[in-house]
C-alpha positions in Angstrom: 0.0 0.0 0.0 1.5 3.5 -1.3 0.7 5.8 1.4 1.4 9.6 0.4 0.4 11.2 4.0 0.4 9.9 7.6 -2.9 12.0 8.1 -6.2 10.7 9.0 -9.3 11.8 6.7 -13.3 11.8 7.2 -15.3 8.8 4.9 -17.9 10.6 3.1 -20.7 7.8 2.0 -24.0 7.6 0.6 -27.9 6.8 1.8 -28.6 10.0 3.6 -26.8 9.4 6.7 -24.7 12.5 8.5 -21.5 11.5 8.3 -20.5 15.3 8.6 -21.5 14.8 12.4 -19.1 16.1 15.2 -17.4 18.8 13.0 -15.2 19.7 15.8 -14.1 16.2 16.7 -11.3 15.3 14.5 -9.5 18.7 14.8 -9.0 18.6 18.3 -8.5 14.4 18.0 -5.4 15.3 15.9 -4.4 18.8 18.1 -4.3 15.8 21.1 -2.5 13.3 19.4 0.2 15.6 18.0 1.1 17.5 21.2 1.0 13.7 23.1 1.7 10.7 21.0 3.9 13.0 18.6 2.1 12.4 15.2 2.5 15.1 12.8 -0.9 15.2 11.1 -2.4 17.9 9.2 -4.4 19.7 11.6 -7.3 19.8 9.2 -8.7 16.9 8.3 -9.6 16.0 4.4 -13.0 14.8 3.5 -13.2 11.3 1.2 -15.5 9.4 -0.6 -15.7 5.9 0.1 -15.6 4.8 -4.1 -12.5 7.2 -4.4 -9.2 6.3 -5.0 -7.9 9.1 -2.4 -8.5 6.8 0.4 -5.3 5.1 -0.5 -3.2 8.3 0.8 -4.5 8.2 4.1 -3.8 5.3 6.6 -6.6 5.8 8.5 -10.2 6.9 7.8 -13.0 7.4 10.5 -16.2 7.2 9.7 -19.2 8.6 11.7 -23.4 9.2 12.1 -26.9 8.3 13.0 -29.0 7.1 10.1 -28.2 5.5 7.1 -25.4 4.1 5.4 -25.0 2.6 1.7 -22.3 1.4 -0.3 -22.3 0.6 -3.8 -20.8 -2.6 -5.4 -17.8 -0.2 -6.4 -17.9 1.5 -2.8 -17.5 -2.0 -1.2 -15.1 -3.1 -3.7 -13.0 0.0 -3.5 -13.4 -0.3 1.0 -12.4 -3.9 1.0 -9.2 -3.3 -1.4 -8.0 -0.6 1.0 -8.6 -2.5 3.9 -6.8 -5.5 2.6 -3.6 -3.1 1.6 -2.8 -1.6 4.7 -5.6 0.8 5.5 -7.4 1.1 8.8 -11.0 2.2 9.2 -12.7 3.5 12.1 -16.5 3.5 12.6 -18.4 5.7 15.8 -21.6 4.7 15.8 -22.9 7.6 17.0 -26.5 6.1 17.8 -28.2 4.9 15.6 -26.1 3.6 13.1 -25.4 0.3 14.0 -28.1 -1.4 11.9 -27.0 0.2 8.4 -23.4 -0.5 8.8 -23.8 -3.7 9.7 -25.6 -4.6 7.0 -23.4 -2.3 4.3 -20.2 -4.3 5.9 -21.3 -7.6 4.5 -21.0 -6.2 1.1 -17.5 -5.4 2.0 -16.9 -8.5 3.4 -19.3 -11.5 2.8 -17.3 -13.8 4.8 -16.3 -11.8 8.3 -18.3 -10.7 10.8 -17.9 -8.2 13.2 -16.3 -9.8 16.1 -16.1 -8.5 19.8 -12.5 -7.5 21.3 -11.3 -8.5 24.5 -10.2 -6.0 27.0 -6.7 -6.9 26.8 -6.4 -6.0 22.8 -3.2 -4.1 22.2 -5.7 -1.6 20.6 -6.8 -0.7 24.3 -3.0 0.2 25.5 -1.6 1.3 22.4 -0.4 5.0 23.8 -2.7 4.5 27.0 -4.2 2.0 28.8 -7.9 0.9 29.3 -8.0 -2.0 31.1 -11.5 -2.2 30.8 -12.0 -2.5 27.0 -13.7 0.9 25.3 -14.9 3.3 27.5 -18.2 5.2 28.5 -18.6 8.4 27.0 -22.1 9.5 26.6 -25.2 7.5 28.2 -28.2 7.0 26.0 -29.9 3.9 26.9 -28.2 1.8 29.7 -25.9 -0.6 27.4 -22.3 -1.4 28.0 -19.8 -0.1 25.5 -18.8 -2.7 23.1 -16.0 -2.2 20.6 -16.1 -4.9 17.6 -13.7 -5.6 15.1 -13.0 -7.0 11.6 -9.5 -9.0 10.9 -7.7 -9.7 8.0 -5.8 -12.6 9.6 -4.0 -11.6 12.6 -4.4 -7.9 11.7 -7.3 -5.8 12.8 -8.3 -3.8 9.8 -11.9 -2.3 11.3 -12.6 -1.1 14.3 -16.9 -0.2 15.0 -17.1 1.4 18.5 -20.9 0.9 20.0 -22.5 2.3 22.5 -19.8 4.9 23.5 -19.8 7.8 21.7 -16.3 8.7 21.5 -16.4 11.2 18.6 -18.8 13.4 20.9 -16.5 13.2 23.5 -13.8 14.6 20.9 -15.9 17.7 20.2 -15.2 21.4 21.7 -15.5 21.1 25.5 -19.2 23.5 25.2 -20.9 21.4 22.5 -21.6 18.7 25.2 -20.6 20.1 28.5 -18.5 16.5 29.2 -16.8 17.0 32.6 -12.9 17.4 31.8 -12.2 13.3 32.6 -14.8 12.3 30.0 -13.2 14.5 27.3 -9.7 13.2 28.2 -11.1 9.5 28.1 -12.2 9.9 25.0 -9.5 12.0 23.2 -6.7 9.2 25.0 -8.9 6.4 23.5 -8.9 7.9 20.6 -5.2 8.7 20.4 -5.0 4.6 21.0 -6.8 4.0 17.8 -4.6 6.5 15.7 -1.2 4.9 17.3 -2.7 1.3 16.5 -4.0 2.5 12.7 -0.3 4.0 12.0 1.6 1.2 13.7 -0.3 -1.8 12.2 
């Protein structure tokens, strides 16, 4: 896999869902990861359609929403060949998307399924450690969060975080009003993705 950047970029997709949401939460993910984990990523993120050949400059992509998701036969295709050279894709469900990506994912990958992570992944002390697995970052409806997981072999290639929220967390401290420790939870988790993405 040619990679022309060690940047992170936005997945722009199809079926109507917002995957513009959390405008603020990238910049300040990269701001945090720069001044601690010493990456040197453009402090703007770039914007990238999943059928695009573009996503090949960027090691990692995140991908975010509520509603609906689709991908195309040439969207899957075009995923699932990134994915399988290198790339690293992030997905925060940010409630209510679980049921659409779920479903798109299979056209990606007919023969995986989303598998659970254990606590002890690296992916959980890559810069800094959770030893309980993903954490809590907004409360909506009672359920644990759960962070799930597509592997090309031994290599994780996907991560969907559930029930969590992290990208909210990520966002400018008066959007949400998150005490200061919920932020930092968030922003360290998230630093442990982009360490993991770049390393892997």
């Amino acid at each position: 896999m040619v990679l022309l950047s060690q940047d992170l970029a936005v997945l722009k997709y199809k079926g109507g869902g917002d995957w513009y949401g959390n405008p603020t939460s990238l910049p300040n993910l990269i701001t945090f990861c720069n001044e601690n984990i010493k990456t040197k990523m453009n402090p703007k993120p770039e914007t990238v359609e999943v059928g695009s050949p573009d996503i090949f400059q960027y090691p990692l992509l995140h991908m975010t929403g509520h509603g609906n998701v689709f991908f195309s036969e040439s969207d899957a295709e075009n995923l699932r060949d990134y994915l399988l050279a290198g790339g690293f894709l992030h997905i925060d469900d940010n409630y209510g998307m679980q049921p659409y990506i779920t479903k798109e994912l299979k056209k990606v990958f007919p023969d995986k399924d989303l598998i659970e992570l254990p606590s002890n992944h690296p992916i959980f002390n890559a810069a800094f450690n959770f030893p309980d697995g993903l954490p809590k970052i907004h409360e909506h409806d009672g359920k644990r969060p759960q962070a799930f997981g597509i592997f090309n072999e031994d290599r994780l290639i996907l991560l969907f975080t559930f029930e969590s929220d992290l990208g909210d967390g990520w966002e400018d401290p008066e959007v949400h009003n998150d005490p200061v420790d919920v932020r930092e939870k968030a922003l360290k988790m998230g630093a442990n993705i982009v360490k993991y993405a770049f390393e892997n």
